[in-house]
N, C-alpha and C positions, 0 to 999 in steps of 0.2 A: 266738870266731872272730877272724881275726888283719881288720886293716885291710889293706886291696890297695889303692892309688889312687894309683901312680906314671905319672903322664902320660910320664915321660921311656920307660916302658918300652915304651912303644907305638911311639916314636920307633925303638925299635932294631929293632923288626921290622919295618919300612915295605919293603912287596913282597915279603916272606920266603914260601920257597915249597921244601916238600919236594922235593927228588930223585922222579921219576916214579916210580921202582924202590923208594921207601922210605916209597908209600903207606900213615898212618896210618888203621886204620878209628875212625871215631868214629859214637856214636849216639844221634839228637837227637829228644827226643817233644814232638809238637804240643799241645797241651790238649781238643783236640776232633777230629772228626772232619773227613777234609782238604776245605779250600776254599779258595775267590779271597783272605780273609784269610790264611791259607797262604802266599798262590803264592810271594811270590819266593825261598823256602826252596826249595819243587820245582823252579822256574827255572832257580836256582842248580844245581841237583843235573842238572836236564836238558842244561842250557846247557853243562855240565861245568866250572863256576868253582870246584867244590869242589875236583875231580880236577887242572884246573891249578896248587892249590896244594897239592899233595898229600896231600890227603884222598879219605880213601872215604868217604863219607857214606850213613848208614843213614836215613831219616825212618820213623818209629813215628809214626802216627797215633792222638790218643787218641780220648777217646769214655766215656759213659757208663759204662760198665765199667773204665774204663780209669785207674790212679790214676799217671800219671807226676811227680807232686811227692814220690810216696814213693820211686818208683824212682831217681831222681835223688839224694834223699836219702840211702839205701842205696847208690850208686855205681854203682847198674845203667844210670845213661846219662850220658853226657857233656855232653850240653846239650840243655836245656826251653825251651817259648815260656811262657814267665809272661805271664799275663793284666793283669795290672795291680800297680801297686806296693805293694798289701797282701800280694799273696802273697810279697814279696819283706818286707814286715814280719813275716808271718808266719813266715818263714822264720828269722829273728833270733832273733823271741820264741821258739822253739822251738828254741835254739841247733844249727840246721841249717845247715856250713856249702857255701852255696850263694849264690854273688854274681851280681848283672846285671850286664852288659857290655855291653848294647848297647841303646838303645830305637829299635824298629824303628817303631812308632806312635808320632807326636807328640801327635797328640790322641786317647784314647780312643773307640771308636765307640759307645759306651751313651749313648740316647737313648731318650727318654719322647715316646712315637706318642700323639696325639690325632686323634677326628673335627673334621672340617671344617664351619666353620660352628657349634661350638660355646660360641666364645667365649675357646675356649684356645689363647694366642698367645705364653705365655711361661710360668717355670716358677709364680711368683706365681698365675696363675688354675689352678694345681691343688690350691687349697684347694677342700675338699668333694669334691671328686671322686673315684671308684673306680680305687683304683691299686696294677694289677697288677705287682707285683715278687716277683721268684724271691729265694728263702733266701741265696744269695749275694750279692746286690744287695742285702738287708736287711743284711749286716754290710759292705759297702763305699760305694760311693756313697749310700745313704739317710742315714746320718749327714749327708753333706752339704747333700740335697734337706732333710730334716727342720731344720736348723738355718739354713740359708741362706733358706728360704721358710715359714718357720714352719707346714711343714706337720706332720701328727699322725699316728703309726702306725697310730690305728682308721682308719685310709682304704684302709691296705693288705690285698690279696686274694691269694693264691698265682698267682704265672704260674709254669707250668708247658709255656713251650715251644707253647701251641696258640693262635693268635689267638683262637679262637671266642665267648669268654666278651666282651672284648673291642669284638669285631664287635657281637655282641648290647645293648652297654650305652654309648648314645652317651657318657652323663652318665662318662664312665671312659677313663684313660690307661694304658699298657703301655709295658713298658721294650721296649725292643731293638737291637738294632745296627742303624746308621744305614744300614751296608753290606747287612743281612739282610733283618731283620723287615717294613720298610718295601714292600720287593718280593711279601712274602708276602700282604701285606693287599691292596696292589694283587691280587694273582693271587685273592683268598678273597673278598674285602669289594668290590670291583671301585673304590675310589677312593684318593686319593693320603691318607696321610696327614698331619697336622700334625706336624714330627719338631722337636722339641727337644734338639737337640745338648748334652750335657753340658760339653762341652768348650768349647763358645764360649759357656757361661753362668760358667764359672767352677771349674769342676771338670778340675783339673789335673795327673790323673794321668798319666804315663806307659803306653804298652800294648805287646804285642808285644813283651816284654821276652827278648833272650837270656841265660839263666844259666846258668850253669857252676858245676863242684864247684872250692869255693876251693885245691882240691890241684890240678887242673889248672892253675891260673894260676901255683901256685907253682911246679910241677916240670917244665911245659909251653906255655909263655906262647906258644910262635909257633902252637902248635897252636889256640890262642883265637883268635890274630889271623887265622889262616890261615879259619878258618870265620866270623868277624866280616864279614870284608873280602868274601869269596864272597858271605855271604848280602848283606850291603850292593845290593853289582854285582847279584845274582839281582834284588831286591826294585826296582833302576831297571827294570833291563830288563822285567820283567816289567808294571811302570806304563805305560812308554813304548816298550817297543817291542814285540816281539811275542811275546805272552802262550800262544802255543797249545801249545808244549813241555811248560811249567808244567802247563797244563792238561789235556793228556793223561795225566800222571802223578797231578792231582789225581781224574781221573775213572777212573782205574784204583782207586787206593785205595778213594772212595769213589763207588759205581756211583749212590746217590742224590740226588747232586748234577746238575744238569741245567747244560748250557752258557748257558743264558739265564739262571738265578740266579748265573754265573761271571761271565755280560756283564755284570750291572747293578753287583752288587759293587763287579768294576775301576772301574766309571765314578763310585762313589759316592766310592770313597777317593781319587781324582785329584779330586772336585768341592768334597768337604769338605777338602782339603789332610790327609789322615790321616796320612801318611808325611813326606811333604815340605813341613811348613809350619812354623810358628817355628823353633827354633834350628836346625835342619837348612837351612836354606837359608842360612843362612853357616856351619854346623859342618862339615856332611856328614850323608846320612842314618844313623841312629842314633845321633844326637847327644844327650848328658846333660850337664847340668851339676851344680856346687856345689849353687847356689842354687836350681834347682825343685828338688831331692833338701830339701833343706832346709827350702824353704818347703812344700812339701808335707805333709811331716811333721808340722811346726809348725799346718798348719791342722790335719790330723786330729785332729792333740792337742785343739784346741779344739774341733774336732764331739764329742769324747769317744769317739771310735774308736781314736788309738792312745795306749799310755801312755807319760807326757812321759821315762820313762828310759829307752827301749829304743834301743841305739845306733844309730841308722840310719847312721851314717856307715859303719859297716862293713857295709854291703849291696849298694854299687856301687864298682863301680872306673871310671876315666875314661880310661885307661891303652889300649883298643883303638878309640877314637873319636874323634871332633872335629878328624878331619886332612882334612876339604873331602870323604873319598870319597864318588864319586856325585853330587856339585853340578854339576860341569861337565857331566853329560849327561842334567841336568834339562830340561823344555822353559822 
């Protein structure tokens, strides 16, 4: 896979914007099925920041059934939301090429939900405990949880997406999104849970990653910028200013989604700074750099997650980011 990480190229397409008449269609799959984590990609798409820069934009919603890391891979989509920066490892190791361009989440929203009143106040007291993580979560973040807090695999149970087991087992923790799961237990369990942010314990992945097929950036680089820069705008507006566009298209997609799991969502990722907090508040939002791409790495290797030769340099470019977009119309 070739290296792409020309900052000067991004410089040459600042504002660049198709002809109205020579709208490009492009087509981007979400990783799961559409929500408030979503929104400011539908935003964008409602708000028409796509269309002002001449794009048509498609959003394919995934889901369960739905495998868009291979489609993308095959060439069947123009750009994916990568969950976090393993899949963008995985991508490498698998000499698949496919680069991030944009980190739309600063902080990862995976968080370890405890009851209240237990005694669990940090990641350290989840020694002995029942801790429910899903099969994904066992080959990404757990390395971390298991080497940072000397916790031990026999603790781990299957979550599989349902609080209940959970609910049932005060003595026991559950992963979730800080944005999600939390709401659910409120509406299921009727109390607030204890949430242990991963992100502000030390776990520093990137999330909400845009990636592109590394042939687009080579033989199409304003069309990258041109949906970078949109969803950027989409993903402000839709934190701060008025989200109900976004949401009507989110709630078309997916009918299961209710406007009070949209409400809490928004107000979780404005509360934990999920978008807009470290280097995004002097970069611009989706902001990356060198150094966490680096140092990131460099930890995994030592959780024994990833291995110490696999080039991660060649997995992001820096080249549509870090020019302030979206700072000035933070609050």
């Amino acid at each position: 896979m070739p290296t792409i990480r020309s900052s000067a190229l991004a410089l040459a397409f600042v504002g660049w914007a198709l002809p109205a008449a020579a709208a490009e269609t492009v087509v981007f799959g979400t990783n799961w099925q559409a929500q408030a984590e979503h929104g400011g990609f539908y935003q964008a798409l409602a708000r028409g920041f796509y269309a002002e820069r001449g794009l048509d934009v498609e959003i394919r919603q995934g889901g369960p059934q739905v495998n868009h890391r291979q489609l993308i891979a095959a060439g069947r989509l123009d750009f994916y939301m990568g969950g976090n920066m393993f899949g963008q490892f995985d991508f490498l190791r698998e000499d698949v090429p496919v680069v991030s361009v944009a980190a739309i989440f600063q902080k990862d929203p995976q968080a370890m939900l405890a009851h209240p009143g237990t005694g669990i106040e940090s990641f350290a007291d989840l020694q002995g405990k029942t801790l429910f993580i899903a099969p994904f979560g066992q080959l990404t973040f757990w390395p971390w949880m298991e080497h940072e807090f000397a916790l031990d695999e026999s603790q781990i149970r299957p979550y599989t997406f349902n609080p209940a087991p959970f609910l049932a087992d005060e003595n026991s923790a559950q992963q979730g999104y800080v944005t999600a799961e939390p709401f659910a237990i409120r509406r299921e369990g009727g109390f607030d849970p204890v949430v242990l942010l991963m992100a502000d314990a030390g776990y520093d992945s990137y999330s909400t990653l845009i990636q592109t097929r590394a042939e687009l950036i080579e033989e199409q680089p304003e069309i990258v910028q041109a949906f970078v820069d949109a969803s950027i705008l989409g993903w402000v507006d839709y934190l701060y200013g008025d989200p109900s566009p976004g949401n009507a298209l989110i709630l078309e997609d997916n009918p299961d989604m209710t406007p009070a799991q949209i409400a809490y969502s928004i107000e979780a990722m404005r509360d934990y700074g999920i978008v807009d907090s470290g280097d995004a508040a002097e970069l611009g939002i989706g902001a990356m750099t060198d150094d966490r791409w680096r140092q990131f790495f460099e930890d995994a290797v030592s959780w024994g997650a990833v291995e110490p030769d696999l080039p991660w340099q060649q997995g992001y470019s820096l080249a549509f980011v870090n020019r302030g977009l979206g700072r000035d119309q933070l609050p």
